[in-house]
Every structure is written in structure tokens, then in C-alpha cells.
C-alpha positions as CSV (number, residue, x, y, z in Angstrom):
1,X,4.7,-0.6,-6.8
2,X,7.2,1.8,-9.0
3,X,5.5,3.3,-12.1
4,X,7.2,5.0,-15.3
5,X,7.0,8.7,-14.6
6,X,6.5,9.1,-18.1
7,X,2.8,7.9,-17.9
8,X,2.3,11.0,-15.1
9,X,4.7,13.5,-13.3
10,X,3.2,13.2,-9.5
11,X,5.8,16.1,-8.5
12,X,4.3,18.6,-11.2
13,X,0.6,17.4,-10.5
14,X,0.7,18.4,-6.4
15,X,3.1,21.4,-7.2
16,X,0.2,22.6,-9.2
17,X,-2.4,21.6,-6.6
18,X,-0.3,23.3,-3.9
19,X,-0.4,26.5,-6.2
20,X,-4.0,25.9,-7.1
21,X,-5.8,29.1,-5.9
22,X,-9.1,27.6,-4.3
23,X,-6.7,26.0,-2.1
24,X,-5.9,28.6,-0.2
25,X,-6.7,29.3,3.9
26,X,-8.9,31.9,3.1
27,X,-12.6,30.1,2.0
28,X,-15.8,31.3,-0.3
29,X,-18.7,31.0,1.5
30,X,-20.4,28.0,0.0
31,X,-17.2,25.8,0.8
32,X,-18.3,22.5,3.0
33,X,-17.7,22.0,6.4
34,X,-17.5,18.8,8.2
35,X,-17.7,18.1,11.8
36,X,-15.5,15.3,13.6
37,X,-14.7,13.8,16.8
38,X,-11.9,16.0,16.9
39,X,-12.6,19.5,15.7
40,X,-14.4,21.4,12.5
41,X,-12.8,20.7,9.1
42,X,-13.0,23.0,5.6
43,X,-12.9,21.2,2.3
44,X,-13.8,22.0,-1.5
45,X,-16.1,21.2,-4.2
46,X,-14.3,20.1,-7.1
47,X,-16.6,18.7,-10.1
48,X,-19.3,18.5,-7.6
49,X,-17.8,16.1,-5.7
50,X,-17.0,17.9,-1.9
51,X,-13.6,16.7,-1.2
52,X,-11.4,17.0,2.2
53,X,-7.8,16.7,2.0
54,X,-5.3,16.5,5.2
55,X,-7.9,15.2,7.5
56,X,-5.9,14.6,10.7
57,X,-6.3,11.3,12.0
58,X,-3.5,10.9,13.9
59,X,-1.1,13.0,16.3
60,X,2.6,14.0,15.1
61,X,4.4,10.4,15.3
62,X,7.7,12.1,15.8
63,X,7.7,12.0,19.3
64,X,6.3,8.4,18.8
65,X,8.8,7.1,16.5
66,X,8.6,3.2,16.5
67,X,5.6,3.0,18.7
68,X,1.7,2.6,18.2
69,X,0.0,6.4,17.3
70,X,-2.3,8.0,19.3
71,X,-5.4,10.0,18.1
72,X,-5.1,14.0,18.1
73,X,-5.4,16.5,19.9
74,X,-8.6,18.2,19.7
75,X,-9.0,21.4,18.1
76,X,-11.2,24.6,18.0
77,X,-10.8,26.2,15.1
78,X,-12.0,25.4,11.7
79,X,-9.1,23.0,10.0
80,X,-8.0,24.0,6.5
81,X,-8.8,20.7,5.1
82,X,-7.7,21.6,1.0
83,X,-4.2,20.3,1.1
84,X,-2.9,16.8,1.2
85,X,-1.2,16.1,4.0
86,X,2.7,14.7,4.2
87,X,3.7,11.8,3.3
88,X,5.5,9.2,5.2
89,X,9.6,9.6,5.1
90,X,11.1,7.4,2.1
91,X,13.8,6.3,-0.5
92,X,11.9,7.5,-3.1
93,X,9.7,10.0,-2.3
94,X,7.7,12.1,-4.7
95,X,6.1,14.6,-2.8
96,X,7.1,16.2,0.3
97,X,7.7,14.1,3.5
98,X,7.6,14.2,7.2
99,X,7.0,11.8,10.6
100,X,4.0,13.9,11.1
101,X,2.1,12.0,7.9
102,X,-0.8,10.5,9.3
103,X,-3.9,12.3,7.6
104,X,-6.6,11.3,5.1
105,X,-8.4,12.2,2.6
106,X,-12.7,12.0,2.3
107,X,-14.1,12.6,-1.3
108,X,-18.6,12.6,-1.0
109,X,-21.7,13.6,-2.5
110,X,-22.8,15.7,0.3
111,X,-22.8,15.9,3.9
112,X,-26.1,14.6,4.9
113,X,-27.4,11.7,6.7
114,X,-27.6,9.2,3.2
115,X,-25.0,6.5,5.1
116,X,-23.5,5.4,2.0
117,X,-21.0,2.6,1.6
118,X,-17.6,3.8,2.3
119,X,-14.5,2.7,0.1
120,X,-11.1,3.1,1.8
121,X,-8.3,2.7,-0.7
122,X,-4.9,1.6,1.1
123,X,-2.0,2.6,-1.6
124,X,0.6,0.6,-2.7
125,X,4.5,0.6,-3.3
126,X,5.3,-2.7,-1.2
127,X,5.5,-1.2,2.7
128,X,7.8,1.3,1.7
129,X,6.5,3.8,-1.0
130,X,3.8,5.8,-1.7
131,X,1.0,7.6,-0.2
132,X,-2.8,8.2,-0.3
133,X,-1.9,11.5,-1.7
134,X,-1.0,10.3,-5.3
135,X,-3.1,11.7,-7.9
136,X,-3.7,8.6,-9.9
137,X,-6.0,7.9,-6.6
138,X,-8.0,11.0,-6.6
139,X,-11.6,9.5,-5.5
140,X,-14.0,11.9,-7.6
141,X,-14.0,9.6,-10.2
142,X,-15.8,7.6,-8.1
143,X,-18.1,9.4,-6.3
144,X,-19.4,10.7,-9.7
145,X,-19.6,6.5,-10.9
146,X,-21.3,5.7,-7.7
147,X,-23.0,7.1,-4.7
148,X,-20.4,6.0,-2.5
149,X,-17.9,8.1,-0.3
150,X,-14.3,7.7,-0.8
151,X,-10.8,8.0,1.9
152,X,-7.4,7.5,1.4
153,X,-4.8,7.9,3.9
154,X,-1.0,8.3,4.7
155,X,0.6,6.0,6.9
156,X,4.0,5.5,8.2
157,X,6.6,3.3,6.0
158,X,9.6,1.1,5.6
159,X,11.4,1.6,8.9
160,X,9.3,4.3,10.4
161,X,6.1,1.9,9.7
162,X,7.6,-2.0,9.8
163,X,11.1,-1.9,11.8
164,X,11.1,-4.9,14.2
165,X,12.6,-3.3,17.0
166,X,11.6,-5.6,20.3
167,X,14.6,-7.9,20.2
168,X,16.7,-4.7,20.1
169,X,15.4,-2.7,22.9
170,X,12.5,-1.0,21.4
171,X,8.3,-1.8,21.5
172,X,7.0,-4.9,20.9
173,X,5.0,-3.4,18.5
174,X,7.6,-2.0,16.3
175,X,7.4,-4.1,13.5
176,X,3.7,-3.7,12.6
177,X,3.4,0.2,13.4
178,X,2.3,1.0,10.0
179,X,-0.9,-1.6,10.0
180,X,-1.8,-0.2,13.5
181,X,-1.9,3.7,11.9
182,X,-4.0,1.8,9.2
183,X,-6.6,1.0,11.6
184,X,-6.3,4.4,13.7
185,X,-7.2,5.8,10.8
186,X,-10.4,3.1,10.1
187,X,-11.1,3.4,13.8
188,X,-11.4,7.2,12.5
189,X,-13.8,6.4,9.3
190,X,-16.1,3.7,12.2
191,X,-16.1,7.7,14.4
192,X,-16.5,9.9,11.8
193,X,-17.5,9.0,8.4
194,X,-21.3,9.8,9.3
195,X,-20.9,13.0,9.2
196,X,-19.1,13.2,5.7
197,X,-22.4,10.9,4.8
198,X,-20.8,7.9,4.8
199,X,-22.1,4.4,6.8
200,X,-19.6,3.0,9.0
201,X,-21.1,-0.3,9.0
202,X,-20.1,-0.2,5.6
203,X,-16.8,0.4,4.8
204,X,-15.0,-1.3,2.2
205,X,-10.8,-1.8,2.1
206,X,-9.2,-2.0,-0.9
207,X,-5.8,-1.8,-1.9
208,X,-3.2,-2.7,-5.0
209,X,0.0,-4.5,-4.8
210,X,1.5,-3.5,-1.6
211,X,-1.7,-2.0,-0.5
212,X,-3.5,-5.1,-1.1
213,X,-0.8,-7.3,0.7
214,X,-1.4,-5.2,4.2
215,X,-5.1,-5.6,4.0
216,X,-4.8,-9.2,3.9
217,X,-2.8,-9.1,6.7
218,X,-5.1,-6.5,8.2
219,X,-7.8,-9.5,7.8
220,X,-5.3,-11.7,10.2
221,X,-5.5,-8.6,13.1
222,X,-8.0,-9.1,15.7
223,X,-8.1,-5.3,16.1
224,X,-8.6,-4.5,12.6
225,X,-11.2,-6.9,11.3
226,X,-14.3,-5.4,13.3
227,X,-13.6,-2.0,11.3
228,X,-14.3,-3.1,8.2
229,X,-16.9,-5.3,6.4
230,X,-15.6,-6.5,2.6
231,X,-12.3,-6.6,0.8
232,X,-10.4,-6.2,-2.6
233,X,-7.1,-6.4,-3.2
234,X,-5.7,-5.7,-6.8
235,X,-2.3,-7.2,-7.7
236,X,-1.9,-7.8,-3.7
237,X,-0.1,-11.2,-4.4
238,X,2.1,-11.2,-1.1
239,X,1.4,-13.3,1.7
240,X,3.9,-13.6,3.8
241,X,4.9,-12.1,6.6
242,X,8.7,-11.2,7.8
243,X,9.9,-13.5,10.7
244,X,10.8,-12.3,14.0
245,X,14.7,-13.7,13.4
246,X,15.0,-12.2,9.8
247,X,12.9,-8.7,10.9
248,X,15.5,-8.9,13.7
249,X,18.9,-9.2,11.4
250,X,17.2,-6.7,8.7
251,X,16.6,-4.1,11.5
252,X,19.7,-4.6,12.9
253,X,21.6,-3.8,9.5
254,X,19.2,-0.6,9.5
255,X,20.9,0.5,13.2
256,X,24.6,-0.6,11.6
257,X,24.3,1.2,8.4
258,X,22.6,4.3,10.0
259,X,25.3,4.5,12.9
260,X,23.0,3.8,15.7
261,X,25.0,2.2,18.6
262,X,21.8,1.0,20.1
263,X,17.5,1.5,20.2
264,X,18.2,4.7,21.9
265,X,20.3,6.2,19.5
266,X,18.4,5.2,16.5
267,X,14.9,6.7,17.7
268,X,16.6,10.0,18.6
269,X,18.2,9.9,14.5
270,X,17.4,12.7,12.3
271,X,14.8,11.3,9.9
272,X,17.7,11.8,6.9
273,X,19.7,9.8,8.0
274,X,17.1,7.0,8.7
275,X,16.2,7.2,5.4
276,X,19.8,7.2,3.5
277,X,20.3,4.1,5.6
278,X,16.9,2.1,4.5
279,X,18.7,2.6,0.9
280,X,21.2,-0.1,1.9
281,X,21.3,-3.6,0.0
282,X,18.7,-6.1,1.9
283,X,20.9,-8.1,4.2
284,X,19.2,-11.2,3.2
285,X,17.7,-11.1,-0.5
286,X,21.6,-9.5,-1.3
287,X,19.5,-7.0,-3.6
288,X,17.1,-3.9,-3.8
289,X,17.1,-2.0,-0.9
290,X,15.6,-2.7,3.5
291,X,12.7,-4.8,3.0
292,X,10.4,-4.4,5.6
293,X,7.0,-5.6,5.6
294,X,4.6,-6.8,8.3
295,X,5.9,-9.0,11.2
296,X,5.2,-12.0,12.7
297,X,5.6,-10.9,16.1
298,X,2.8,-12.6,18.2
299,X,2.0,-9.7,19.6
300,X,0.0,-7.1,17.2
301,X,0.2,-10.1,14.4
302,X,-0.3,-13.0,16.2
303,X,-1.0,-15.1,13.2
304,X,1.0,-15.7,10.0
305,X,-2.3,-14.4,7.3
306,X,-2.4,-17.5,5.3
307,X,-0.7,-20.3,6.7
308,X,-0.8,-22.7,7.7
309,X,-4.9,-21.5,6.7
310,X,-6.7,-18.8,6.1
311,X,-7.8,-16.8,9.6
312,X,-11.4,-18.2,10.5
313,X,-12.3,-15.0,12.5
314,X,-12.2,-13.3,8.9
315,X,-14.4,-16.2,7.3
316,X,-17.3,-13.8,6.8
317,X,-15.9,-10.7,5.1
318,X,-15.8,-11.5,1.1
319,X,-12.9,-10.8,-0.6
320,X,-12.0,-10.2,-4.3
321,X,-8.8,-11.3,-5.3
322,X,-7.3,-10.1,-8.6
323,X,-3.8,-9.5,-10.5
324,X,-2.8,-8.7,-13.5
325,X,-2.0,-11.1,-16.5
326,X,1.6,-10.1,-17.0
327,X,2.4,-8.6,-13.6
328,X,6.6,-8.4,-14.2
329,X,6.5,-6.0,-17.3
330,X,6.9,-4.0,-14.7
331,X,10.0,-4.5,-13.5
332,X,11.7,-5.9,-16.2
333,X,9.9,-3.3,-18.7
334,X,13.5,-2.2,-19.8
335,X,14.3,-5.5,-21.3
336,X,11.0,-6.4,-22.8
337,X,11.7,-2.9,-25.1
338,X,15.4,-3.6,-25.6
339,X,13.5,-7.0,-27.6
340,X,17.4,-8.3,-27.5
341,X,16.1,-11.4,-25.3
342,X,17.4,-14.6,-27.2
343,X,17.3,-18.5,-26.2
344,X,21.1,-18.1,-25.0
345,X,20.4,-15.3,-22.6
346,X,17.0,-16.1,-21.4
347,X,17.9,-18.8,-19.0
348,X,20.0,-15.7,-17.4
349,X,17.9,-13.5,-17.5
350,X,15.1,-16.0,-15.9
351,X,16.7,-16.8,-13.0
352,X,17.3,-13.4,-12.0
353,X,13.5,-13.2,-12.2
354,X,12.5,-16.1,-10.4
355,X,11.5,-16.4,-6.5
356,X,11.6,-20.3,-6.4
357,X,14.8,-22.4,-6.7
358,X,14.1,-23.8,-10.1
359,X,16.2,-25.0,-13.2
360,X,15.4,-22.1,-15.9
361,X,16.5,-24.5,-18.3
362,X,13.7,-26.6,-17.3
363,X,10.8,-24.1,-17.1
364,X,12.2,-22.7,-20.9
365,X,12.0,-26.2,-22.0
366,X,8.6,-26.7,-20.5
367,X,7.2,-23.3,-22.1
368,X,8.6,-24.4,-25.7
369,X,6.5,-27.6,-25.5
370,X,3.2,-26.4,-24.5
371,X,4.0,-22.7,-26.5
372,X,5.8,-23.3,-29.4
373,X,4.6,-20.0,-30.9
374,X,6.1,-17.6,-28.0
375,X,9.5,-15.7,-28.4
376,X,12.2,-15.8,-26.0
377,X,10.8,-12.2,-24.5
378,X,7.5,-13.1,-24.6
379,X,8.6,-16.4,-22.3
380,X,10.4,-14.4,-20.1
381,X,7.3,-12.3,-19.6
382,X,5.0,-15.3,-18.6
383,X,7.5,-17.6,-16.8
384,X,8.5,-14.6,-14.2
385,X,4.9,-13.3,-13.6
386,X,3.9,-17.3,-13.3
387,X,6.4,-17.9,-10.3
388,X,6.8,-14.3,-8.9
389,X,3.0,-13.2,-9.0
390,X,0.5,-15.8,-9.7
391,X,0.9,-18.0,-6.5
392,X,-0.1,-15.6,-4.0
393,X,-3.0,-15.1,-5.3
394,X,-3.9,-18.5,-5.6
395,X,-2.9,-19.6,-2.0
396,X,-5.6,-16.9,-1.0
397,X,-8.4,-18.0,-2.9
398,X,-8.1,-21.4,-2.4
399,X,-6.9,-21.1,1.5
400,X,-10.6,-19.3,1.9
401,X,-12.4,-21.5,-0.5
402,X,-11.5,-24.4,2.5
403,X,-13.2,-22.8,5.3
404,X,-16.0,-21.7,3.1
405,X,-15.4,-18.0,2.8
406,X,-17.1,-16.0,0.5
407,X,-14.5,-15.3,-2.5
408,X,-13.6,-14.1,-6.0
409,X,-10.6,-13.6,-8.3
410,X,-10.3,-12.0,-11.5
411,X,-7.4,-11.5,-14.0
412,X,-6.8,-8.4,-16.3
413,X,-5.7,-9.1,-19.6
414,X,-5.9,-5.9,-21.6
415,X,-2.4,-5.7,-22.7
416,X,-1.4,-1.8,-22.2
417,X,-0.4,-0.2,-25.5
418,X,2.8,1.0,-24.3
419,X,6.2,0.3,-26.5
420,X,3.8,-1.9,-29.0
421,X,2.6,-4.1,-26.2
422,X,5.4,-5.8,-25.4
423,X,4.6,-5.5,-21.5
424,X,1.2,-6.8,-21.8
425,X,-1.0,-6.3,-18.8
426,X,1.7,-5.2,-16.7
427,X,1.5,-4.8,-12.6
428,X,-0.5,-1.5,-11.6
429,X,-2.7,-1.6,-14.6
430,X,-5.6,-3.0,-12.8
């Protein structure tokens, strides 16, 4: 998930909450503070909403690169929790990184014994952008809607998070490292969210686009579906997971690229260089840059999430599925405002879009009969949401649907006023 920086400067907004005087160490007096397993923590009020920011949830995963986190290290002190902690290293990175990133946020009413229903928002940008520190998810908005406690969290990404490494000498684990600091930090929330007056029995995941795509996959983990009790993903249309042979060749160009003779040399890499090398072209889609995502491994994910069925075991946690209705004004935004799509250039531009191995002169000529109305742009629009986006979403509804699982699906189609609404209800929106 990429959005236009024109609809809100991230960098400015947490450059201003860093500055932000109430944030400092030193606290008023009325300022809440929470108990956990691990140590005392100091948060805010903001809006009357009390909000904790940098909750620690995991120990520093530098000297853990590529392996499973542990929990941390007790403290005795009261934690500064006012700040948002870092965010995992990345491409594109809008705030300021590091491999010690995995903390969370906890936005509630009060700190009392209520046990209210717990939402846990996992953020998207595919499974390498992003964190739970983005503004746009700032949970007081819901905590004021509904008497519910709300937690985001930071966990590791792209290589750091998803690199399958056990074919090359490193853990078995490797390639699903960032789902397993997802549920250290729900294993967290289960320990702790009591005392932020929250009911772990509760807890609710929910996630857009690549957010949504790990918590189904977090429903295929036999570790991870005890923590949590219903599900929602928003625009979370992937299902797949990466192979064991293609993680393999994609990690491998990641060790060639970054000048890592072998596992040894690539875990003791300075994190820069890690990262200039996930920029390289995707050995295998020959565009955009690594793509890592969960893995196959038979060892954390020992089941591909929806094939050749939906996982059983997860049967009795309901799920809402939901996308947008023009998911790729996204990422072809730039052309939709251009408006200089025509019928000789659409089948072009078409089959740059599509993710299936189709004639675009076939699915044009199918669109003109059954919309004769629609413009070449406005084809373009629904043919590459149709075969990039929609399917996902359908394969999970109807994969649940035949072993009886509790399930719904919804569509947005408020087209988003931006550039005259040429990008219609575009991914993200929802």
C-alpha cells in the first residue's frame, strides 16, 4: 500500500509529534500509568482518550536478525511510553527506522477492570512498508466511536521480516519472522491488555491490503489463531504465499546484490546496505523491487492459507472480507489523470496491468459489449482491478463459505473526489 503524499505528509505529522511538548520525559501528574508483565509504562491523555505509544513488546531484533524474537527484558523504572517507537528498516521509509522496531501502541478509555473488546490493527504496505506508527491510524478516533481499546504495532519487514534463509544456511524460520513478531506482540495484548482495560478473550485483528493479507495467513498459523477471536481484512486481496524454491532464488539475489558471500556474511551486514539491496528488480516478476511475503516453509506455515481450502482449525473465527471497487486507481493514478488512454493504447497499457496471461484484446472486446457507455480509461480502471484485485477476495469468501465458516464481504464504492473522480474508489480508501 503507497499513498499520494499529497493527501498527508507522514514526515511533517511525527516531526511535529516528536516536537509536541507533552511528549516529553518529564510527566504532569495526572498522566496514566499502566502496569505490564514487563515493567511500568507512562502514557498521555489526548482528547480524553489515554494513549501509550512505544510499548515494548519485543527485545532489540538486531542481535536476532533473521530469527524468531524473544520478549524483553524486564524493567524497573517507569517507561516513557509518549513516543512511537521505530519502524522497521525499509526502501521507502517515512519515519525513522531501526532493527530494534518492535513496540506498539494502546489507545483506551481508562485503565480499569471494564474488559472491553480489543481491536489490533496490522498496517499495510504489502510485507515491506509501513508501520503501526502512521498517523492515518491514530486509534482515538475510535475509542471516542466505541468503547473499545485500540493497538497497533511495528514489526519487522521485507528482508528483515520475510527472507527465506533455511536453504541458505540460516533458521528455518527465516522466511516468516515478521508473522511470528506479529503474534509476540498479540501473545503480548492475551498478557497485558487487562490492565489497559481491555479483554483478551476479545481481541479483534484487522488489517488493510498488506495488513489484511498477513492476517489471513496468521489464520493458517497454529500458533497464532488461539490469540485472537474475529477478523477483518480491508483491501487484503492476497492469498498466496511465496514458495520455498522462488523465496529461495529471491533471497539469494538479496545475498548477490548486497555482496554477501554466504548466511554469515549477510546477518553480520550493516542494515544500509540490506536495505539498498532489497531495492533491486524482483528476480522473478522482472519488476518493482524484492518481493518478499510470507513463506511456505512447512515449518512456522505449514499450510498454504487458502488452498487447496480454507484452514478448518480457523472455521470458527468470522471474518469480514472487503475491497474497494476500483482498487488499481492506485497504482495507475498517473494515467487515469493524464485521461490520454485511447482504444490504440489501451490494450498496452492493459497488459502491463494484468496478473493473468490473458488476450487484452479479448477482455477490451468483452467490456465494449456488455459496457458500451465506458471510455477507454474508465475500462482500464475496471478490467485491472477485476483481474488484479477482485479474485482474492473471492477465493476467501467462498473457500470459507465450503466448510461453513462464518463470513462477510463488502465493497466500497464511494468514488474519492480526487482529480474529478477519475480513480474512483481507489485501494486504501476503505
Amino acid at each position: 500500500m503507497h499513498r499520494n503524499r499529497g493527501v498527508i505528509d507522514r514526515r511533517a505529522v511525527l516531526a511535529g509529534i516528536a516536537a509536541t511538548p507533552t511528549l516529553v520525559a518529564a510527566r504532569a501528574p495526572g498522566d496514566p500509568v499502566a502496569k505490564t508483565r514487563y515493567g511500568r509504562v507512562r502514557g498521555t491523555v489526548e482528547h480524553d482518550v489515554l494513549v501509550f505509544r512505544g510499548v515494548r513488546y519485543g527485545a532489540d531484533t538486531r542481535a536476532r536478525r533473521f530469527a524468531r524474537a524473544v520478549p524483553p527484558t524486564p524493567w524497573t523504572e517507569i517507561a516513557d511510553a509518549t513516543r512511537y517507537g521505530a519502524a522497521s528498516p525499509q526502501t521507502k521509509a517515512n519515519e525513522p527506522p531501526s532493527e530494534d522496531c518492535l513496540f506498539l501502541n494502546v489507545w483506551t478509555p481508562a485503565l480499569d477492570a471494564a474488559r472491553r473488546p480489543v481491536m489490533v490493527y496490522i498496517h499495510g504496505g504489502a510485507h515491506a512498508h509501513g508501520s503501526g506508527s502512521d498517523p492515518l491510524y491514530d486509534g482515538g478516533a475510535l475509542v471516542r466511536r466505541g468503547d473499545v481499546v485500540v493497538v497497533t504495532l511495528n514489526h519487522r519487514l521485507a528482508a528483515l521480516g520475510y527472507a527465506y534463509l533455511a536453504q541458505l544456511g540460516g533458521p528455518a524460520a527465516s522466511g516468516n519472522v515478521g508473522n511470528l513478531d506479529i503474534i509476540l506482540a498479540l501473545q503480548w495484548v492475551r498478557d497485558n491488555i487487562a490492565a489497559f482495560g481491555g479483554d483478551p478473550g476479545r481481541v479483534m485483528l484487522f488489517g488493510q491490503s498488506g495488513g489484511g493479507a498477513k492476517i489471513v495467513t496468521l489464520m493458517a498459523m497454529a500458533e497464532a489463531r488461539p490469540l485472537f477471536h474475529a477478523a477483518a481484512t480491508m483491501s487484503g486481496q492476497h492469498v498466496t504465499a511465496a514458495g520455498p524454491n522462488h523465496a529461495t532464488i529471491r533471497s539469494r539475489a538479496l545475498m548477490s546484490k548486497a555482496g554477501a558471500g554466504d548466511f554469515a556474511a549477510l546477518k553480520a551486514l550493516p542494515v544500509e546496505r540490506l536495505v539498498e539491496a532489497m531495492a533491486m528488480t524482483d528476480p522473478i516478476e522482472g519488476k518493482g523491487e524484492l518481493s518478499f511475503t510470507s513463506t511456505l516453509d512447512h515449518h512456522v506455515l505449514t499450510r498454504h492459507p487458502f488452498y487447496p481450502d480454507a484452514p478448518g482449525e480457523a472455521a470458527h473465527i468470522p471474518l469480514i472480507v472487503g475491497n474497494t471497487h476500483d482498487e488499481t486507481g492506485l497504482w495507475i493514478g498517473a494515467i487515469l489523470k493524464r485521461g490520454d488512454t485511447n482504444w490504440d493504447n489501451l490494450p498496452e497499457r492493459l497488459v502491463r496491468e494484468m496478473t493473468k496471461d490473458l488476450a487484452p484484446d479479448h477482455v477490451i472486446r468483452r467490456y465494449r459489449e456488455l459496457y458500451p457507455d465506458r471510455t477507454p480509461g474508465q475500462i482500464l480502471l475496471a478490467a485491472s482491478t477485476a483481474g488484479r484485485s477482485w479474485p482474492g477476495h473471492l477465493i476467501q469468501a467462498e473457500e470459507r463459505a465450503k466448510i461453513g465458516a462464518p463470513t462477510w464481504m463488502y465493497q466500497l464504492d464511494f468514488p474519492s473526489p480526487e482529480a474529478g473522480g477519475v480513480l474512483g474508489a481507489f485501494h486504501t480508501l476503505d
